[in-house]
C-alpha positions as semicolon CSV with decimal commas, in nm:
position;residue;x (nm);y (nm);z (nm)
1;X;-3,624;-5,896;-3,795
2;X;-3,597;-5,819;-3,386
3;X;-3,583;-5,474;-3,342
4;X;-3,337;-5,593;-3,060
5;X;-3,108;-5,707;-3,379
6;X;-3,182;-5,419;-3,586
7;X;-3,083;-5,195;-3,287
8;X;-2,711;-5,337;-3,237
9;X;-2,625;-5,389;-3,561
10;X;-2,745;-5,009;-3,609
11;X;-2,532;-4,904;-3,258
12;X;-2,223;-5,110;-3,419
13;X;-2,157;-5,013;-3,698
14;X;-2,195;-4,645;-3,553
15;X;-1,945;-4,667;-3,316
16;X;-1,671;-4,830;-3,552
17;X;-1,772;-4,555;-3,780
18;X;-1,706;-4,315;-3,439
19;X;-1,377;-4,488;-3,369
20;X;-1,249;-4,439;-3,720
21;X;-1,288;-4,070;-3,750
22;X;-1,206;-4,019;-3,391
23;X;-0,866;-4,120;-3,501
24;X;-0,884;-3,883;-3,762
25;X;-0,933;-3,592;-3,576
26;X;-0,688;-3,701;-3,345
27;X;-0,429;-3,768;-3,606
28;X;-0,498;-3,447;-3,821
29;X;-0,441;-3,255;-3,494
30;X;-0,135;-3,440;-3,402
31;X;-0,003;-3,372;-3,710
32;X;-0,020;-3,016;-3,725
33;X;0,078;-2,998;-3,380
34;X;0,406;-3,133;-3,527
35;X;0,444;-2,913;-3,846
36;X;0,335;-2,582;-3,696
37;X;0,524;-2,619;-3,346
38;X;0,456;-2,357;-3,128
39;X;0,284;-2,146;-3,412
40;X;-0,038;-2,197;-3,322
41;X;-0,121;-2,218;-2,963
42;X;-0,362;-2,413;-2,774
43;X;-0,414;-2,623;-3,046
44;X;-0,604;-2,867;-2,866
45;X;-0,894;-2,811;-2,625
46;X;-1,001;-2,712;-2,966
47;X;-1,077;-3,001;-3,089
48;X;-1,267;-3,150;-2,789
49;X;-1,503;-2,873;-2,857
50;X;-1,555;-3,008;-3,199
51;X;-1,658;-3,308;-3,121
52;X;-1,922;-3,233;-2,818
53;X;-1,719;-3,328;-2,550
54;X;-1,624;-3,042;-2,345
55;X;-1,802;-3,059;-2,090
56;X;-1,715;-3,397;-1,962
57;X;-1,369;-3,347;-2,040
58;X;-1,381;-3,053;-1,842
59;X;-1,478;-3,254;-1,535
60;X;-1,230;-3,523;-1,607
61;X;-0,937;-3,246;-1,641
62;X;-0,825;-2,940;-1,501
63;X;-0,517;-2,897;-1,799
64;X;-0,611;-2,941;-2,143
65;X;-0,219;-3,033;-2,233
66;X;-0,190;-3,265;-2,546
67;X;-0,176;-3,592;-2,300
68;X;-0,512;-3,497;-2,126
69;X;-0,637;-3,415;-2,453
70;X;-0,563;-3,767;-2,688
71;X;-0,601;-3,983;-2,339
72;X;-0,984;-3,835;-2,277
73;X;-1,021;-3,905;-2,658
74;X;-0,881;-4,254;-2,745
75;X;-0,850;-4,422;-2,383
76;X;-1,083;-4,260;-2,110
77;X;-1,315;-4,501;-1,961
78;X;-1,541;-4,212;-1,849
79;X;-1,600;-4,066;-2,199
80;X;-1,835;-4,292;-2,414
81;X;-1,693;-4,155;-2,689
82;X;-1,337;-4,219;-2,610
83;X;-1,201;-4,481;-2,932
84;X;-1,179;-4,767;-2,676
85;X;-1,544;-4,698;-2,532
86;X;-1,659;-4,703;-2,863
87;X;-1,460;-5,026;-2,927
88;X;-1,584;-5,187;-2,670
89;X;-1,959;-5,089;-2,715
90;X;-1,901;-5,206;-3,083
91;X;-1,791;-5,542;-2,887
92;X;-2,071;-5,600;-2,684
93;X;-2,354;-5,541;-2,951
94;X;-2,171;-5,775;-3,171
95;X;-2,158;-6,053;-2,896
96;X;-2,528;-6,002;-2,862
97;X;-2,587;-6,034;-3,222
98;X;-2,362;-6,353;-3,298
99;X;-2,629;-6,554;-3,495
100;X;-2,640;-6,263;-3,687
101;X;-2,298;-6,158;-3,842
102;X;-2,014;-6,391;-3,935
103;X;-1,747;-6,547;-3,783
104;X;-1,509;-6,321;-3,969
105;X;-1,677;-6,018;-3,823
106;X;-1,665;-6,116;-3,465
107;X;-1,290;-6,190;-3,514
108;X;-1,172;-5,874;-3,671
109;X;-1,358;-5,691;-3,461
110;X;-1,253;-5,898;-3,158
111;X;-0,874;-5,907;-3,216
112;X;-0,940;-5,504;-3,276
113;X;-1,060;-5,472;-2,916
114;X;-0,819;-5,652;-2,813
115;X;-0,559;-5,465;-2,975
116;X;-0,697;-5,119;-2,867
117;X;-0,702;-5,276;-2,513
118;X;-0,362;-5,374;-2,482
119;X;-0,202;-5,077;-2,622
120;X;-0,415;-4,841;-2,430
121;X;-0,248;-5,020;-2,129
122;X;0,092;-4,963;-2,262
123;X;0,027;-4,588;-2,316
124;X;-0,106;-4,515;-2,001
125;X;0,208;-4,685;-1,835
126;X;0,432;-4,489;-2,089
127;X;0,229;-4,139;-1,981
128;X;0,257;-4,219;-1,648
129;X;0,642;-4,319;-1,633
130;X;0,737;-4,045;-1,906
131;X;0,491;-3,710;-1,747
132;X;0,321;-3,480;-1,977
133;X;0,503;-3,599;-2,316
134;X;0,365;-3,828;-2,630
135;X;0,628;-4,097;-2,579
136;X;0,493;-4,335;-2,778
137;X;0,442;-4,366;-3,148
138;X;0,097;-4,181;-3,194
139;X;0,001;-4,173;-3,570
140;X;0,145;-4,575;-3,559
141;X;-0,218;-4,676;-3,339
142;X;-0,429;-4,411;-3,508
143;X;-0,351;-4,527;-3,850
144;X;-0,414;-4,930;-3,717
145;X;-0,741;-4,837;-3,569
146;X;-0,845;-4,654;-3,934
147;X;-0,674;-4,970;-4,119
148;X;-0,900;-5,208;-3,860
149;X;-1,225;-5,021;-3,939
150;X;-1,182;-5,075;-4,299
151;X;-1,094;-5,444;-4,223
152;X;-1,403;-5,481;-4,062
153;X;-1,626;-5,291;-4,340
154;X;-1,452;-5,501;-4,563
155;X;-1,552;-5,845;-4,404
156;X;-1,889;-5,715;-4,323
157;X;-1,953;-5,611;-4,704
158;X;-1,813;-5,973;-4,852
159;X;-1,952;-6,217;-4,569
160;X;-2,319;-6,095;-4,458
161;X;-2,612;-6,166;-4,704
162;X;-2,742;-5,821;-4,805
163;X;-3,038;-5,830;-4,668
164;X;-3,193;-5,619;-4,339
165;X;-2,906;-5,696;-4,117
166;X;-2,728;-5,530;-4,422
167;X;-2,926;-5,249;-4,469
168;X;-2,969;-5,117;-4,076
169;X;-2,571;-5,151;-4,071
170;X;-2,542;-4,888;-4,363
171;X;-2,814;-4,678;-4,229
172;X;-2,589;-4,659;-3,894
173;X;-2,259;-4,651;-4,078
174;X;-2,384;-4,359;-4,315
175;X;-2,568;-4,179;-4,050
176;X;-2,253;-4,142;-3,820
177;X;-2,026;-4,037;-4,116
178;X;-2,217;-3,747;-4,228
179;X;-2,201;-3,625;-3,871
180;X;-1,846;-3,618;-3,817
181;X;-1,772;-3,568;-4,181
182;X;-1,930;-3,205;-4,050
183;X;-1,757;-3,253;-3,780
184;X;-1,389;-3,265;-3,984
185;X;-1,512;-2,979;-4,177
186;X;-1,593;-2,762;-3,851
187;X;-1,223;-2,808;-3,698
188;X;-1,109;-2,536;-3,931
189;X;-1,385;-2,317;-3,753
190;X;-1,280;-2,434;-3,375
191;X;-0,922;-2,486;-3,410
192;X;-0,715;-2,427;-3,774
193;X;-0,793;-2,038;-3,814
194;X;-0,613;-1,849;-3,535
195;X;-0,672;-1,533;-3,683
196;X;-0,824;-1,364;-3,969
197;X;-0,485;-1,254;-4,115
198;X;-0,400;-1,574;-4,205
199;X;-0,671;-1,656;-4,452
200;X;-0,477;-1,731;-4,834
201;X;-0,156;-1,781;-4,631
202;X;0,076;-2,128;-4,646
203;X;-0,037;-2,169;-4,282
204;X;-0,395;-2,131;-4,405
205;X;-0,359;-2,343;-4,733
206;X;-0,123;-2,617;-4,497
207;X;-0,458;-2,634;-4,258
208;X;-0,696;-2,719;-4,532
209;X;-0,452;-3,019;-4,723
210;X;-0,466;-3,139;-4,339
211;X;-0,851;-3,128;-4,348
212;X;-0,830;-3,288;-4,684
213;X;-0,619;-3,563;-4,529
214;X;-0,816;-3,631;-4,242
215;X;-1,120;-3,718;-4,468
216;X;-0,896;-3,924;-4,694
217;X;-1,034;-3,755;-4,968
218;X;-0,717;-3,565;-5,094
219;X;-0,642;-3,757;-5,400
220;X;-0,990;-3,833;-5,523
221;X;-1,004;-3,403;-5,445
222;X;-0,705;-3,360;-5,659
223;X;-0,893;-3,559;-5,959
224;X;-1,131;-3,298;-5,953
225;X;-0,944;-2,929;-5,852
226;X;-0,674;-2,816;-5,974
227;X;-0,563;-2,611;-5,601
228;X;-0,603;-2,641;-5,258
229;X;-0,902;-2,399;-5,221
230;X;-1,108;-2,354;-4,920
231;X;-1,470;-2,304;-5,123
232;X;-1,401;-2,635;-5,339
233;X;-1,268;-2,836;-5,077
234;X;-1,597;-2,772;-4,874
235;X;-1,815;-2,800;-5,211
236;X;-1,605;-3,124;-5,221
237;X;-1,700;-3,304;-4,862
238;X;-2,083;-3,183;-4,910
239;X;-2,206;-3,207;-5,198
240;X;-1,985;-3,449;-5,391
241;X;-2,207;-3,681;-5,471
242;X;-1,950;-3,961;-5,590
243;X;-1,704;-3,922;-5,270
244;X;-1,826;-4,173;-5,008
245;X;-1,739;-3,953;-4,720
246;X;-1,924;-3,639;-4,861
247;X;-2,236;-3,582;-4,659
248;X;-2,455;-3,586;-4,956
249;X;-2,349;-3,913;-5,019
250;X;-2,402;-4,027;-4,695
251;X;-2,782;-3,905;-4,720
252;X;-2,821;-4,096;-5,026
253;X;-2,672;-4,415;-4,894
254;X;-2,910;-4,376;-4,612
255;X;-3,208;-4,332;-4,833
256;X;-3,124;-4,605;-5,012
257;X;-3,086;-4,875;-4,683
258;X;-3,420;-4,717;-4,538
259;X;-3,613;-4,769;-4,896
260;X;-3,464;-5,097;-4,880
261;X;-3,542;-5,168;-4,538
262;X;-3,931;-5,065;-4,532
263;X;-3,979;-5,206;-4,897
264;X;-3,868;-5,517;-4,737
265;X;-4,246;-5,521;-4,534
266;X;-4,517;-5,533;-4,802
267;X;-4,801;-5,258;-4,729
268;X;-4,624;-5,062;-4,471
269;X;-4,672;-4,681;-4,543
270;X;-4,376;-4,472;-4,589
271;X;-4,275;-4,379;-4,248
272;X;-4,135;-4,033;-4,115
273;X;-3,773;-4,164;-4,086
274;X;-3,818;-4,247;-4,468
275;X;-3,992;-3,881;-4,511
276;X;-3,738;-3,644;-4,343
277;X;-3,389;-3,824;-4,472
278;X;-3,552;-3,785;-4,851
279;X;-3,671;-3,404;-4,776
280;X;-3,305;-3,327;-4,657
281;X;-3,154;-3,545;-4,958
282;X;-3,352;-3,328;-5,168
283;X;-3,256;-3,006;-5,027
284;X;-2,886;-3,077;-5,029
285;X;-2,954;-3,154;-5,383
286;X;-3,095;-2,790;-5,414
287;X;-2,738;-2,637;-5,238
288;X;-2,439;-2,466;-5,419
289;X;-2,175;-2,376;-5,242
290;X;-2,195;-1,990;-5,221
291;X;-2,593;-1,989;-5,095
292;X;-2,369;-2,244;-4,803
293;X;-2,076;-1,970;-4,773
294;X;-2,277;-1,665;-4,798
295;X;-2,517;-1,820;-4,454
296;X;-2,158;-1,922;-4,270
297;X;-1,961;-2,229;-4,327
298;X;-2,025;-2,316;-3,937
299;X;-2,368;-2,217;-3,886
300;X;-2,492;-2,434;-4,238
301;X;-2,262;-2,711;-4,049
302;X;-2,474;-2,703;-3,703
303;X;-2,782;-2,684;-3,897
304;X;-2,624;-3,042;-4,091
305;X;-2,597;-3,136;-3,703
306;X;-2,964;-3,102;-3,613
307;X;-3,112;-3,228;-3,892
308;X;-2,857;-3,552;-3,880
309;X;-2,961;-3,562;-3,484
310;X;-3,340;-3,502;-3,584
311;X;-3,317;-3,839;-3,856
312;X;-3,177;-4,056;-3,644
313;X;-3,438;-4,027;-3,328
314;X;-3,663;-4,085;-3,587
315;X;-3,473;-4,402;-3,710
316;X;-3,448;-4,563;-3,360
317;X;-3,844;-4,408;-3,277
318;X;-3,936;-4,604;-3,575
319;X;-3,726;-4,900;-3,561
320;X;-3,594;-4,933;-3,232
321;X;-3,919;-4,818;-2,979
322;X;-4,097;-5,101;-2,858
């Protein structure tokens, strides 16, 4: 296969992946914006530190009111991160790749741009006409671009051959989750904690369910634990190993499409992308969740980060460097 292919079918599927929990974050926020009030201030720059952004946001805006905030997130042209950014990236490798995916992939994800694109018109008009307020239905969008990712994992799973095309769209899909599944995890670090005091409180225990939410994993975590605790709902979203938005299942799905991938060439070596996703697999296998604690819930979260960053420039130095 082209690595020209391989690449946007990798790039893709990460940036649908980045839309999707983009909204998430978003949405969590939004809705604990609405249950706490006024309780917790400055609830949002917060979350813009989360994801990486602040700098650019910084340049973009001088106020970081909710607007500013969920604008720079989901409709900013000048953040390439921004849901309809990642949309339309998503777009444009797609429309490179035609001969590759199906017809009902290129429509999903087409009408989905489109969608994203004609709303984020509508907003900015509302914004603009109504000032600093959220006039228009928030959670209504951020649940349809969620609902629209899953569409177009669904197509992509029932009308692609599973083959490499396959494979490097897992690899991308996986790679992206475990990063902001850290990511979702980390906002009780940046933004849910405003103080000490509150830790075993209803504020506190409210904050977590919210987390819980976010990740969609708050009924499969209720199969499992009997209480909203903070240690098992972080034991929960990393080393789950059955929960396909834990990161150590994302590491394994990963392995997996790279074994998959390379044994696909007959008499290649192993290669290093291969090598450091299986030693990391292997030592997230080795974690329990008070050795995790005991180091700091962030700091075992930005070592996640480099190690995710550190994979994937191997992945596209392998793969993707001609």
């Amino acid at each position: 296969m082209l690595s020209r292919v391989a690449e946007s079918v990798f790039w893709m599927n990460r940036y649908i992946e980045r839309a999707e929990n983009y909204s998430r974050f978003i949405d969590v926020n939004h809705q604990l914006s609405l249950d706490l009030n006024e309780e917790v201030p400055n609830q949002w720059l917060p979350l813009v530190h989360t994801t990486g952004d602040y700098e650019l946001f910084e340049k973009r805006y001088s106020n970081p009111t909710p607007v500013n905030v969920i604008r720079f997130m989901t409709f900013d042209e000048e953040n390439p991160n921004s849901i309809f950014q990642c949309l339309s990236k998503a777009r444009e490798n797609a429309r490179t790749i035609r001969e590759n995916i199906s017809t009902s992939m290129w429509e999903v994800l087409n009408e989905f741009y489109l969608y994203v694109k004609n709303y984020r018109k509508l907003y900015l008009e509302s914004t603009e006409a109504h000032g600093d307020t959220l006039s228009m239905d928030l959670s209504d969008f951020l649940s349809t671009v969620r609902k629209s990712c899953q569409s177009f994992y669904g197509c992509s799973d029932a009308t692609i051959s599973h083959d490499e095309v396959w494979n490097f769209a897992l690899l991308g899909r996986f790679l992206e989750r475990a990063d902001k599944t850290t990511r979702i995890l980390d906002m009780k670090y940046f933004i849910l904690l405003p103080s000490v005091h509150d830790i075993g409180s209803t504020l506190d225990l409210l904050q977590w369910l919210s987390l819980l939410k976010s990740a969609s994993a708050h009924e499969m975590y209720n199969r499992k634990y009997k209480k909203i605790d903070p240690t098992d709902i972080a034991e929960f979203l990393i080393l789950n190993d059955t929960f396909p938005r834990s990161i150590i299942f994302c590491i394994q799905e990963m392995q997996e499409a790279l074994e998959k991938i390379s044994g696909l060439k007959e008499g290649l070596p192993r290669n290093s992308a291969q090598d450091a996703t299986t030693v990391y697999l292997n030592r997230l296998r080795s974690e329990n969740i008070k050795s995790i604690f005991d180091k700091g819930l962030h700091e075992y979260l930005d070592d996640i980060q480099i190690e995710l960053n550190q994979i994937g420039s191997k992945i596209v130095e392998r793969f993707f460097t001609n």
